[in-house]
Structure formats: structure tokens, C-alpha cells
N, C-alpha and C positions, 0 to 999 in steps of 0.2 A: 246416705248422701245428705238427708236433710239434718242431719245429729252433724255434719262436716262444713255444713255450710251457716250453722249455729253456733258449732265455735270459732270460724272465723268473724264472723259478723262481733263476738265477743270480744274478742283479738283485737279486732280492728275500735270497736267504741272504746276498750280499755285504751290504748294508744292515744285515742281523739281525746280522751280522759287525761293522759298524759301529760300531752302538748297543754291545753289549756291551763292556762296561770288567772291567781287572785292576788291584785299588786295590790290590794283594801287589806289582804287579812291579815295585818299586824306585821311581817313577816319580811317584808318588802317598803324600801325609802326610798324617795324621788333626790337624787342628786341632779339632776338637770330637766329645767323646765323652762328652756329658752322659748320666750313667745314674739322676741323682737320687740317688744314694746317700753326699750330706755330713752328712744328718742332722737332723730337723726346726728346729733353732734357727736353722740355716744359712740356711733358707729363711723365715725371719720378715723380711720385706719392713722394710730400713732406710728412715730418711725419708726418704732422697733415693729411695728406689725402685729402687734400682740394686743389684745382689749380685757383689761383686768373684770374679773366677775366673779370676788372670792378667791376659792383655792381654784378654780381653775380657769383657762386666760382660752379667746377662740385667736387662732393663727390664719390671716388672711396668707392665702398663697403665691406665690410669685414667680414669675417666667418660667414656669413648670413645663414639663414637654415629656411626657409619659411615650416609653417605645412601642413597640409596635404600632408604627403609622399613627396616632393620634397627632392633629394640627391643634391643639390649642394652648396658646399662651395665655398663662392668668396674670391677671391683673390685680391690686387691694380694689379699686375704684370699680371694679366689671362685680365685687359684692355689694348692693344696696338695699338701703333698707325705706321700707314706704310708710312714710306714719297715717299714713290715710287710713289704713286698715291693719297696720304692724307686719308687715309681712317682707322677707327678703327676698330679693331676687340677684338671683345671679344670672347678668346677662353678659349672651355671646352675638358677636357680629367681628364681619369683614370688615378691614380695613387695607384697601388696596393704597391707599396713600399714607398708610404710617410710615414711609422712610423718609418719607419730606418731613413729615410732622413732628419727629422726635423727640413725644414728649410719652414712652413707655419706659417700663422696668421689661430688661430682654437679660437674657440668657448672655453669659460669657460668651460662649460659642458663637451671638449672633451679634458682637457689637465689636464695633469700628474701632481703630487703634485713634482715630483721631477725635478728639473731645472729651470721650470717654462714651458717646453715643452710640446707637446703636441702632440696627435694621436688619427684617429677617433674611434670611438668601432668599435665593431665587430657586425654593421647591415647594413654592404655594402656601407655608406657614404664616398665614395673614389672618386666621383668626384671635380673635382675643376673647374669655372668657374669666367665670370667677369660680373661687372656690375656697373651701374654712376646713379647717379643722381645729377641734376640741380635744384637748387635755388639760391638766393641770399646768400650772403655770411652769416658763420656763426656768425661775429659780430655783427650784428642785431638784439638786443636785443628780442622781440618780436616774434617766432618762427613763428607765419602767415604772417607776412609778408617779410617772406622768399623764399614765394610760389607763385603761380598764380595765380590769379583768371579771371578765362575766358580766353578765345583767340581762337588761330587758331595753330594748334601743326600739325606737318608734320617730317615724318623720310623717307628717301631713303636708300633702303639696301637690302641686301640679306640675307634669313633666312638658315640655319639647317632646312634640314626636313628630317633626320633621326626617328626612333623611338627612345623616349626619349629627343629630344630635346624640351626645349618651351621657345622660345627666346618671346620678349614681348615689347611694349612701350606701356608706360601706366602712367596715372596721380593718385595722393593717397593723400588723406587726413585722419587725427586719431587724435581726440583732443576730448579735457574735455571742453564742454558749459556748463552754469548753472549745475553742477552736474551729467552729461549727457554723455555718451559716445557715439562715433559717429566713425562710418568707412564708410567711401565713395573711389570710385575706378570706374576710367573712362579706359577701355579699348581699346585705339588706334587699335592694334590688340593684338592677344594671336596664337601663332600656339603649337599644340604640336599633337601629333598621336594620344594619347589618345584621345583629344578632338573631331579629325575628324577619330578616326578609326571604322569600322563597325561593330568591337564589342566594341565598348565603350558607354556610354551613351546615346550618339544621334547616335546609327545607325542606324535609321528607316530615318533619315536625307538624300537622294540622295547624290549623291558626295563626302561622308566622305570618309576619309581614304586614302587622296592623298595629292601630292605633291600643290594642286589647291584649297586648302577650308581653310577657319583659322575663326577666331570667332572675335566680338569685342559685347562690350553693357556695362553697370555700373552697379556698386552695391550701392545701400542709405539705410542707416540704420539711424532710426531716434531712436533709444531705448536705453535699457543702456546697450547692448550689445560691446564690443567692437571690433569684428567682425561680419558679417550679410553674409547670403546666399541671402539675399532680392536682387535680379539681374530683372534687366531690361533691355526690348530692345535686350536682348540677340540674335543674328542671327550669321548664319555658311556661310558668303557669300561664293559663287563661282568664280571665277576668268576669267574672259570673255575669250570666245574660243581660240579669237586671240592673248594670254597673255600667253609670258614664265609662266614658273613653279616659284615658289615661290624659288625657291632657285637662282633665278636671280634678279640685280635689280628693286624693285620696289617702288613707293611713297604710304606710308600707312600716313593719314590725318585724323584729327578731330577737327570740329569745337565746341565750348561749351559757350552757351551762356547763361543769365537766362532762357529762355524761350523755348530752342530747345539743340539739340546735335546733330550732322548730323555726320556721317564717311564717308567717301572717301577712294579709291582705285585708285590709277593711275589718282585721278583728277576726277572721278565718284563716285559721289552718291549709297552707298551700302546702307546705314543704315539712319534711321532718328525718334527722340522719343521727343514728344513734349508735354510730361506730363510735367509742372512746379513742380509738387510739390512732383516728385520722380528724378527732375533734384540735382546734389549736387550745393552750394553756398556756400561752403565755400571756402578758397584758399587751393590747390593743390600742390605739390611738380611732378616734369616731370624727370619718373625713366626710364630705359632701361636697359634690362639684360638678360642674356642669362640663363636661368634655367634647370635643369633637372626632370623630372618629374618621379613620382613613377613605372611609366612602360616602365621603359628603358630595359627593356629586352624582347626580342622580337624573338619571335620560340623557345626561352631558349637560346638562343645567348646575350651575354649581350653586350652595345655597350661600346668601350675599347677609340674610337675619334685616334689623336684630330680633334675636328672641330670647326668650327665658326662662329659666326655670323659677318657681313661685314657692314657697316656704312659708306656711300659717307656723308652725312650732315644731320645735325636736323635744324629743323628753327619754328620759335613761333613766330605768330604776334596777338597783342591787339590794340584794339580798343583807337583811342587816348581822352584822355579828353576832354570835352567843352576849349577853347581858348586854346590848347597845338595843339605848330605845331609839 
């Protein structure tokens, strides 16, 4: 028995061994070390939406409306950046008078044949939010290699954890192979109350329902679907004793390699899923966005904000090529 529980204990540090990475040992480049600190004009969202930074541009989001019940409309202006301290916030709030106001970017589906204006219907889609996402710029002929493929993705920040909030960092791939549809989604982390509330789907889960729980794992869809519920890895980590509340800063990490995918929390090992062949391989696009989720009302109280999600820095480092210093 104890020669059995010796080599698990082996088993298991060899793994913790595993997971852990040295982005210092030669081996490993920092391609992305956004700290927000260009300066507010910098970040006044040009019209094409795109904010040049080298070879690669961040994409402010725009009248976006993710299915399954999520309410939120993004906006360029709902991403700002503070030079007090350099830090981004992407803030969400109610807007029960924006059809008088008329001065959003809306969705096709929600805008008036007259002006060219536009207003949401009448099933309570009255939030507005922000959100970016990072690739390579869009002159880049070839839209994969626009994206990622592999690395080491890390966000420091502070979440929303209101009911209804579900701010997010997360990688996404959606493309046409041989005929083939494909959706892949790498989840950094995901918070939202639904997900950790004790009447929501996992509340047989300990610890839901707090400022202290959030989820991460992926989705691979290998069929001609072009969305998949097909989730792996999925876990609702807890947040170690001695750790503020999730609404304080904290480093949310994932490493993604062919062979493994590990998450991090503050620099620890939460997660780790080392099926190849439910890992995604294609290249990735690196999104972040503050969402609202379909059960933003809470006791019957609906939440009115504003609030928001806080970003000190994102940073992504890859692995360098044979002979590339």
C-alpha cells in the first residue's frame, strides 16, 4: 500500500513538473506585452476599428450578440483606456433610453429602415459592453495566419462578479477544412454567476456561487457542425484561501501546446488535459470581453451597472524556432 501511494505521489509531482514552464530559459519569446501605456489618443478606435502595433493590429468589437441568451451589445467606446494608472477597462451598463439617443453602432437585425438608425427590440437587449481581440493585422492575406498557434497567454485584472456579469479571456478558432466545419475554444478563464451559482447547473459543485470560483477548459469539435457543446477538461477551480476575491487583481494563464494545455491561477497549476487528440491545432485568434449573460436578473432585481472589467496587461509568449534568436 505505501510502495502504491509512493508512486502515485511520483506520478502526480512528475505531472506538476510538467505543467510548469521557464519563459527565461532561452527557449521562449515574448511576442505580446500590451501594458496599455501608448497613451489615450492611441486608443481612440480609428474607423476601421483596428489599432496598428507592428505586425499585429487589436480589433475593437462591434454590435456583437453571442447566442445562447447573452444581452450584450459591444461597443469601440465601452473599451477605454486610463492613463492614470494604464490600465483598460471595458465597461458595461444599461441603457434604457438608447432608442431616443441614437448615437450606437447596432446590429443589422436591430436597426430602423429609416435614417439608417437603429434601436434594440423590445426583449430587454439594452446592455452595452466592450471587447478586443488580437491578431495580426488584417492585411494579411490568409486569415490563419492572423492567429496563434500555441503559446503561453496570461491576463492580469480584475473581474465583475456581480450577477450577470461574464467577463472572459479566451482563444477561438471557426474555419472551413476540406469541406469541414470546425469550432475550437480555449478557455483562459470564464466567470459568470450562472456558471458558479448554486442553482445553476453545477450546483452540486462546493464552492459555487461566489465571488471565489470561475471555470476554464475547451471546446473541439471535429464534425461539420459549426458550433459544438463537445467541452473538455472542463473544471470550476476554487481560488486558494489566502487569495482576494476575484474582483481584485489577479493572473489568469494558459499554456497550449500540441500535446497538453495546463491553466494557471496566480502562477498555479489549476487545470491540466493531456488528450492530443481533443487538443485544438489549428491557429487561434486571443479575444477578451466583458459579456452579459442571460441571467442578469437576480431576486428580480435587474442589474442597471455601470461596471467593469480592469486590465493591468496581457502578455503571450511562443516558443522560438530551431535557429531564431
Amino acid at each position: 500500500m505505501k510502495k502504491l501511494v509512493f508512486l502515485c505521489s511520483i506520478m502526480m509531482l512528475s505531472l506538476n513538473m510538467l505543467a510548469q514552464i521557464n519563459l527565461h530559459d532561452g527557449s521562449w519569446q515574448c511576442v505580446l506585452n500590451e501594458q496599455f501605456d501608448e497613451g489615450e489618443s492611441y486608443w481612440n478606435w480609428d474607423t476601421k476599428r483596428f489599432l496598428n502595433t507592428g505586425d499585429y493590429s487589436w480589433k475593437g468589437y462591434m454590435a456583437t450578440i453571442i447566442p445562447k441568451g447573452e444581452y450584450e451589445i459591444y461597443q469601440f467606446d465601452n473599451c477605454r483606456i486610463n492613463t492614470t494608472d494604464n490600465t483598460m477597462h471595458l465597461v458595461a451598463y444599461y441603457d434604457s433610453a438608447c432608442i431616443s439617443r441614437n448615437n450606437y453602432y447596432l446590429p443589422k437585425w436591430m436597426q430602423t429602415a429609416e435614417g439608417g438608425k437603429g434601436y434594440p427590440a423590445s426583449d430587454g437587449r439594452l446592455y452595452f459592453s466592450g471587447a478586443m481581440q488580437y491578431n495580426k493585422q488584417h492585411y494579411v492575406k490568409n486569415e490563419e495566419d492572423r492567429k496563434f498557434l500555441y503559446g503561453y497567454f496570461e491576463i492580469r485584472c480584475k473581474l465583475p462578479t456581480h450577477p450577470g456579469a461574464f467577463p472572459a479571456f479566451w482563444l477561438q478558432s471557426s474555419s472551413d477544412v476540406v469541406g469541414k466545419k470546425y469550432y475550437e475554444e480555449i478557455d483562459i478563464f470564464e466567470y459568470s454567476w450562472w456558471i458558479t451559482s448554486p442553482s445553476g447547473p453545477n450546483r452540486n459543485t462546493p464552492g459555487l456561487g461566489s465571488k471565489r470560483c470561475y471555470t476554464c477548459g475547451l471546446y473541439y469539435n471535429n464534425t461539420n457542425n459549426t458550433y459544438s457543446d463537445n467541452s473538455y477538461a472542463r473544471t470550476y477551480p476554487l481560488i486558494p484561501s489566502k487569495s482576494s476575491d476575484l474582483d481584485e487583481y489577479h493572473t489568469y494563464s494558459c499554456l497550449w501546446l500540441p500535446d497538453r494545455v495546463v491553466w494557471y491561477f496566480d502562477g498555479k497549476v489549476m487545470n491540466e488535459y493531456y488528450d492530443r487528440a481533443n487538443i485544438p491545432h489549428r491557429p487561434m485568434a486571443l479575444n477578451v470581453n466583458y459579456a452579459i449573460d442571460r441571467y442578469y436578473r437576480h431576486g428580480g432585481i435587474p442589474w442597471t451597472g455601470p461596471d467593469e472589467m480592469v486590465i493591468d496587461y496581457i502578455k503571450v509568449y511562443q516558443q522560438k524556432k530551431p535557429g531564431r534568436n
